[in-house]
DRENDO-1510 file (C-alpha; in Angstrom, 1 decimal, always signed):
<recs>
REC; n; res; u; v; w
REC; 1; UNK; +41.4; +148.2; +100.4 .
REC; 2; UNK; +41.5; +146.2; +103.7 .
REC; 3; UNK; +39.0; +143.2; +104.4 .
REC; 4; UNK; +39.5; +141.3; +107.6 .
REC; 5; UNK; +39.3; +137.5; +108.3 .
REC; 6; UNK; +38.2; +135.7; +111.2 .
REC; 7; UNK; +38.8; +132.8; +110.8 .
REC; 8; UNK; +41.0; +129.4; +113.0 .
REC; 9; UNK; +41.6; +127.0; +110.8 .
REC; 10; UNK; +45.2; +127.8; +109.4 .
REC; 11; UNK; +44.4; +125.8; +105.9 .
REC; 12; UNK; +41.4; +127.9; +105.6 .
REC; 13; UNK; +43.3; +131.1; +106.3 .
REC; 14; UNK; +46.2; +129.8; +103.7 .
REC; 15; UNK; +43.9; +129.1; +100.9 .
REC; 16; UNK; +41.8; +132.6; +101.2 .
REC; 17; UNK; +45.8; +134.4; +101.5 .
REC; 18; UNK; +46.2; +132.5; +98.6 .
REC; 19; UNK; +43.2; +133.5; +96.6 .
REC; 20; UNK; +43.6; +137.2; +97.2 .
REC; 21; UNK; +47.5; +137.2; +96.5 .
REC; 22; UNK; +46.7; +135.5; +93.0 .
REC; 23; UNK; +43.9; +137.0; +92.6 .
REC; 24; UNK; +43.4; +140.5; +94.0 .
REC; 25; UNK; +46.9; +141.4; +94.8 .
REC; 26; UNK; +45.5; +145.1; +95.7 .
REC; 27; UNK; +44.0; +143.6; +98.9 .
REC; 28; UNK; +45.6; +144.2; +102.3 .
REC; 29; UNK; +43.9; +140.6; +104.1 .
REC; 30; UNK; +43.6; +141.1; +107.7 .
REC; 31; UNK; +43.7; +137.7; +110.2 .
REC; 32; UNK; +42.1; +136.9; +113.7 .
REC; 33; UNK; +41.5; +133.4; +114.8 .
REC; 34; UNK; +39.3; +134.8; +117.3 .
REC; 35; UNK; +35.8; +136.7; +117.8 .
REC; 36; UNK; +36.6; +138.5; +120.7 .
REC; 37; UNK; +39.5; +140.4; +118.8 .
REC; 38; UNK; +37.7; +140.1; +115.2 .
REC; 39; UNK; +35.2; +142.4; +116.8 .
REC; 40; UNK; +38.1; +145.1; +117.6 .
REC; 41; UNK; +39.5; +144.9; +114.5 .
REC; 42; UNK; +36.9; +145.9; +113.0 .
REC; 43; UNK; +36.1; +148.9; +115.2 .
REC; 44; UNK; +40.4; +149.9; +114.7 .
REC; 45; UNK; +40.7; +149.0; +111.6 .
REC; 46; UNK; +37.4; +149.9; +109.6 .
REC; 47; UNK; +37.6; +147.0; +106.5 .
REC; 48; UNK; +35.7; +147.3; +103.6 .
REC; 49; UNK; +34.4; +143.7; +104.6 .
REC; 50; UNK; +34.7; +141.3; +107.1 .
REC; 51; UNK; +34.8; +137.4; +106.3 .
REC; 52; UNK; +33.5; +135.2; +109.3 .
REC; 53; UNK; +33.6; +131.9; +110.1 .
REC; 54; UNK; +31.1; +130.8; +112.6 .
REC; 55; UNK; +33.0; +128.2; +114.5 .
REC; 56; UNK; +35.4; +130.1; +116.7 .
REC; 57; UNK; +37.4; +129.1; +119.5 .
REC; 58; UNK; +36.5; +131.9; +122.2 .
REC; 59; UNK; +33.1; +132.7; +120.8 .
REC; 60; UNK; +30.1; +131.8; +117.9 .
REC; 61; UNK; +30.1; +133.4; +115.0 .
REC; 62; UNK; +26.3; +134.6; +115.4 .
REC; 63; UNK; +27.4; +136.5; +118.4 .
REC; 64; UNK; +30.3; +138.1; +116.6 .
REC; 65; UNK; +27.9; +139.3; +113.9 .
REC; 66; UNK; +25.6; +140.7; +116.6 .
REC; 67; UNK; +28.3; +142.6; +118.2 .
REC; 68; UNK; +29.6; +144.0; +115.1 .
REC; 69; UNK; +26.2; +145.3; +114.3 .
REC; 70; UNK; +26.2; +147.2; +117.2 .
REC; 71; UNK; +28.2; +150.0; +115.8 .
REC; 72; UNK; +28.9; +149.1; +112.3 .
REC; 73; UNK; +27.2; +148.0; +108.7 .
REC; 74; UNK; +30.5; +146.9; +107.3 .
REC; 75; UNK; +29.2; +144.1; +104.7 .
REC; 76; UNK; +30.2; +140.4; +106.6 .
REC; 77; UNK; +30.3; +137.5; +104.3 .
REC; 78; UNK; +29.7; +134.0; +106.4 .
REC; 79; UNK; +31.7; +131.6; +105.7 .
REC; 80; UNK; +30.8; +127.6; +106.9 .
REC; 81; UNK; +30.5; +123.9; +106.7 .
REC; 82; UNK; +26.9; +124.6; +107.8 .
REC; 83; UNK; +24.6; +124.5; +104.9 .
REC; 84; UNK; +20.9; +123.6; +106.6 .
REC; 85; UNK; +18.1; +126.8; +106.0 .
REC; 86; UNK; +18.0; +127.4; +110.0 .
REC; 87; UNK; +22.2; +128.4; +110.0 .
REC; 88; UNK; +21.6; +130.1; +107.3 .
REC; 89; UNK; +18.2; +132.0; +108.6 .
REC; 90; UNK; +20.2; +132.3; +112.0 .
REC; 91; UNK; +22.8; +134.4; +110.1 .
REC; 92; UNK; +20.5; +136.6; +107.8 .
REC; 93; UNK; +18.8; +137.5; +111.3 .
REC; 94; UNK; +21.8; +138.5; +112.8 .
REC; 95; UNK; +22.9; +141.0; +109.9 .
REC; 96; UNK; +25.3; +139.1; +107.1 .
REC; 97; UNK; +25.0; +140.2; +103.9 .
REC; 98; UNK; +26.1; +136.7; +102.0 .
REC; 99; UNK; +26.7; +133.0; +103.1 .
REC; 100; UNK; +28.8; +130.6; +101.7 .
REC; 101; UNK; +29.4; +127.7; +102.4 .
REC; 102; UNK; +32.4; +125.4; +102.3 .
REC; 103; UNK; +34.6; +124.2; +100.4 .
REC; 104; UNK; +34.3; +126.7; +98.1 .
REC; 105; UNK; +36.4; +128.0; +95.3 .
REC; 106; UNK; +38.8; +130.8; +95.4 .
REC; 107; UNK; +37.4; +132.2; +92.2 .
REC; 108; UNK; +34.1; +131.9; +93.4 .
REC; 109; UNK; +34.9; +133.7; +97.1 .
REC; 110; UNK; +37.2; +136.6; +94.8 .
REC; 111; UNK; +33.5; +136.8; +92.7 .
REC; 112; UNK; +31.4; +137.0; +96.1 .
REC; 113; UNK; +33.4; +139.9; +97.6 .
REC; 114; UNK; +33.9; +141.7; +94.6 .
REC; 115; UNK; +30.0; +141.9; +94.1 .
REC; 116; UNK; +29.2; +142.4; +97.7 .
REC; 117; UNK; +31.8; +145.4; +97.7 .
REC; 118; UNK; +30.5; +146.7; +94.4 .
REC; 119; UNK; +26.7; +146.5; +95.8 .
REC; 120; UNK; +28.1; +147.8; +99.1 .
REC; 121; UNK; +29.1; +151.0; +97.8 .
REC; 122; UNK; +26.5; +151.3; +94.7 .
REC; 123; UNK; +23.3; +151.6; +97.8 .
REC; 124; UNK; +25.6; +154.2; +99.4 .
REC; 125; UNK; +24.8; +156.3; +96.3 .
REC; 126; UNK; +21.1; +155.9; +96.1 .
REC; 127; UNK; +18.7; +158.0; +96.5 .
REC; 128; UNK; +15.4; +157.9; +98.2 .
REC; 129; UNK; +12.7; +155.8; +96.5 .
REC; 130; UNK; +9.1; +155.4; +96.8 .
REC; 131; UNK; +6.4; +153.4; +96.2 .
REC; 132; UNK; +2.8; +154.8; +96.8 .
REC; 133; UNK; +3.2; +155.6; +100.8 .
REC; 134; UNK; +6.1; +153.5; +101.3 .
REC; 135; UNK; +9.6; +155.8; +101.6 .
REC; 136; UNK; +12.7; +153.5; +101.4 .
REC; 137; UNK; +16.4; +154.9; +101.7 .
REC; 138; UNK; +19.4; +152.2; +100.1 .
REC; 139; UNK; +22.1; +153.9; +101.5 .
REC; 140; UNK; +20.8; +153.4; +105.4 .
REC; 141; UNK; +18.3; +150.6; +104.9 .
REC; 142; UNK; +15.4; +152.5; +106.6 .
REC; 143; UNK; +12.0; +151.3; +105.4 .
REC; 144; UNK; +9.1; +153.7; +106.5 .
REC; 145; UNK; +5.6; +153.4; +106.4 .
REC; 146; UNK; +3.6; +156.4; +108.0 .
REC; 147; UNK; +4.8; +156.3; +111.5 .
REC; 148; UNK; +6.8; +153.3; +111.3 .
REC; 149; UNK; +9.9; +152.0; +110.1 .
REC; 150; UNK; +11.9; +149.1; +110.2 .
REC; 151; UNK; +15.6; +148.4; +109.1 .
REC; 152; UNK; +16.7; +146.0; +106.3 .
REC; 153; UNK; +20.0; +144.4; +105.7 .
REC; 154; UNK; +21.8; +144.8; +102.5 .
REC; 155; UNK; +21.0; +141.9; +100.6 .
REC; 156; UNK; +17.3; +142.6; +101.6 .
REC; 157; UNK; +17.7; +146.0; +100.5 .
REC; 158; UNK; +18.8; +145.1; +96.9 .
REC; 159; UNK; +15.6; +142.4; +96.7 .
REC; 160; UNK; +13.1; +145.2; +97.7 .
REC; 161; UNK; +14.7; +148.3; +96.0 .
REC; 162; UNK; +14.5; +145.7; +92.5 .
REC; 163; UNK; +10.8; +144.9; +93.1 .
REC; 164; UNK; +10.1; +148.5; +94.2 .
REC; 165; UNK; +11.5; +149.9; +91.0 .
REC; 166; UNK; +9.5; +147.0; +89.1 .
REC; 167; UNK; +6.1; +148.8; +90.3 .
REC; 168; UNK; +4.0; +145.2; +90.5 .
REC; 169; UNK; +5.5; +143.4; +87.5 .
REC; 170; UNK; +7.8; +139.8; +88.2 .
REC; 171; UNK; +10.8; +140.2; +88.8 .
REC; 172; UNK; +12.4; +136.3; +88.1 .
REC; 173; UNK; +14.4; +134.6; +90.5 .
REC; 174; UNK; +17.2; +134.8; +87.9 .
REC; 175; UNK; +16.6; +138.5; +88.1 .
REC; 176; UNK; +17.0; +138.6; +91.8 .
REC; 177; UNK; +19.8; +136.7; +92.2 .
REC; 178; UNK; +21.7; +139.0; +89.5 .
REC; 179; UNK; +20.9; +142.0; +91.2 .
REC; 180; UNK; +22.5; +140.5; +94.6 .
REC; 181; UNK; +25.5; +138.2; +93.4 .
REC; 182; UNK; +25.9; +139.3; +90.1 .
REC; 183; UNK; +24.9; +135.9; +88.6 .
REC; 184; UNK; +22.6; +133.1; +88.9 .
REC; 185; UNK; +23.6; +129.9; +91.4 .
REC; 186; UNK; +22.2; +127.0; +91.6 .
REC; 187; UNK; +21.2; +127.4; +95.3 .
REC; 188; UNK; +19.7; +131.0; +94.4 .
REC; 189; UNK; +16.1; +129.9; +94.6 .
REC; 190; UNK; +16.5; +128.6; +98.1 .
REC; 191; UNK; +18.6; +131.6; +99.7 .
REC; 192; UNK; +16.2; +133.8; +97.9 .
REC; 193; UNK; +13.1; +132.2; +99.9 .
REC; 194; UNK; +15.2; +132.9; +103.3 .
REC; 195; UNK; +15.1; +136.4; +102.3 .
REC; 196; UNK; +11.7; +136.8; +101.1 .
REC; 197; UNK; +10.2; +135.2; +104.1 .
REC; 198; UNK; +12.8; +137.8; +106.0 .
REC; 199; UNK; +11.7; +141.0; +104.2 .
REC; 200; UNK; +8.0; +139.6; +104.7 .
REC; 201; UNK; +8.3; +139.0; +108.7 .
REC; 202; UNK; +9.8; +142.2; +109.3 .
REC; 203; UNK; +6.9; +144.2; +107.0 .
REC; 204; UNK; +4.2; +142.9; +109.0 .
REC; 205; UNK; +5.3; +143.0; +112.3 .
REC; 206; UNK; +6.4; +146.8; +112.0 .
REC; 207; UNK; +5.4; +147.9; +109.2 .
REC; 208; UNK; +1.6; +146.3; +109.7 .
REC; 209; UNK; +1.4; +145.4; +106.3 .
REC; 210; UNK; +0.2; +141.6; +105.1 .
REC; 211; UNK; +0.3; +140.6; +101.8 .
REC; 212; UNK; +2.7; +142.9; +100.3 .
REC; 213; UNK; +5.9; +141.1; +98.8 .
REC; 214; UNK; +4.2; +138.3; +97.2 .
REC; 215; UNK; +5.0; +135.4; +95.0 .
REC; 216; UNK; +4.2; +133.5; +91.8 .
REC; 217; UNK; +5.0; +129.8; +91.8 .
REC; 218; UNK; +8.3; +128.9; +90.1 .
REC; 219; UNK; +8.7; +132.1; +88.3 .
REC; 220; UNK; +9.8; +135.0; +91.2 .
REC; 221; UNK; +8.3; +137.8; +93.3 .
REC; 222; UNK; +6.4; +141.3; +93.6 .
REC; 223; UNK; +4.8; +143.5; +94.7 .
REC; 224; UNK; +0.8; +143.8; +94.5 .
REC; 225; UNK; -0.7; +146.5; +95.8 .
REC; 226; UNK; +0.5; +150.3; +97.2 .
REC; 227; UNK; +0.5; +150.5; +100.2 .
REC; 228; UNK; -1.5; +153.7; +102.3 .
REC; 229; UNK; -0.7; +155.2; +105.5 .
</recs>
C-alpha cells in the first residue's frame, strides 16, 4: 500500500518515515517537498492516501488540494501548525477528508490513516440509501433530491449516511466522531460543527432544503423531517 507525502520540512518527513517504519512497516511512504510534483504523483502513482502539508515552497496547500480534486477522490489528510476554524473550514471546502494539526503523535497519525483508509474503502462498498425523497450514494458522494444533486466529501458522507440511517433520532457527538475517526477527541465537537455547518450550506443552496440537519444543544445532531420532491 503506497500513501504519498508532501511535505518540506525534512524533520517532519523523518518523524512520519519513522512512524510508519515502526509502525506500519507494510507501507511504501512516498516524499515530495513540493505541490507542483505532489500533484503528479498522485496522478502516476495512485496512493491510497495522500498526506499534505499546507505550507509549501512552490505552491499552498489549498491549491494542491483543489488540483488533486480535479481528477481524483484519493482520501488527503492535512497536516499543519494552523489550528484556527477558518484553515480548517478553508480545507474541508477544498476537499480533505481529515485535519490534524501539529505536533502530533506518530501513534495518533498511524490511528488517523488507518481509520481514514478503513472508512475510505468501507463507503466504496455501500449501497444506495434513502431517506423519504432523498437518494444518497456512499461510494460516489452524490446527494440527490428530485432534480438536484450536490457532492459531499468523505467525512461529510459518513456524518450524513449515520443520521440517515438514524431516521430522526440523535445521533451524539461521541457517536459521530466514532463513525469518522474511530474514537472520540477532545476537539471532536468543534470539527464536527465545521462539518455540520458544511453539509447544511451545501443542502440549501442545491438541494433547496432549510432546516434539515438539525441540532440539539450539547447532545448531537439529526434529522427532522423527510424531505419531498
Amino acid at each position: 500500500m503506497k500513501i504519498l507525502l508532501i511535505e518540506d520540512d525534512p524533520e517532519i518527513i523523518e518523524y512520519i518515515s519513522i512512524a510508519f517504519e515502526v509502525g506500519w512497516s507494510s507501507i511504501t511512504l512516498i516524499t515530495s517537498h513540493h505541490g507542483k510534483k505532489g500533484i503528479e504523483l498522485v496522478e502516476k502513482e495512485t496512493p491510497e492516501l495522500v498526506i499534505l502539508d499546507l505550507g509549501l515552497p512552490d505552491i499552498s496547500g489549498y491549491e494542491v488540494l483543489e488540483q488533486i480534486r480535479l481528477f481524483s477522490s484519493v482520501p488527503v489528510m492535512i497536516i499543519t501548525v494552523r489550528d484556527s476554524e477558518p484553515y480548517i473550514v478553508k480545507g474541508l471546502e477544498r476537499g480533505a477528508n481529515e485535519y490534524l494539526v501539529k505536533p502530533f503523535g506518530q501513534l495518533e497519525l498511524i490511528a488517523r490513516v488507518k481509520t481514514l483508509l478503513r472508512l475510505h474503502h468501507t463507503q466504496d462498498n455501500t449501497s444506495l440509501i434513502t431517506y423519504g425523497h432523498l437518494e444518497f450514494n456512499p461510494a460516489t458522494g452524490k446527494l440527490k433530491h428530485g432534480l438536484n444533486s450536490i457532492f459531499l466529501t468523505r467525512t461529510e458522507c459518513l456524518i450524513l449516511q449515520k443520521l440517515m440511517a438514524a431516521a430522526g433520532r440523535v445521533i451524539t457527538v461521541e457517536e459521530l466522531a466514532e463513525a469518522i475517526w474511530g474514537c472520540p477527541y477532545p476537539n471532536a465537537n468543534d470539527t464536527l460543527r465545521v462539518y455540520i455547518r458544511r453539509i447544511r450550506l451545501k443542502i440549501e443552496k442545491e438541494l433547496l432544503l432549510s432546516d434539515f440537519v438539525l441540532s440539539r444543544p450539547g447532545v448531537g445532531y439529526y434529522l427532522e423531517k423527510i424531505p419531498r420532491p
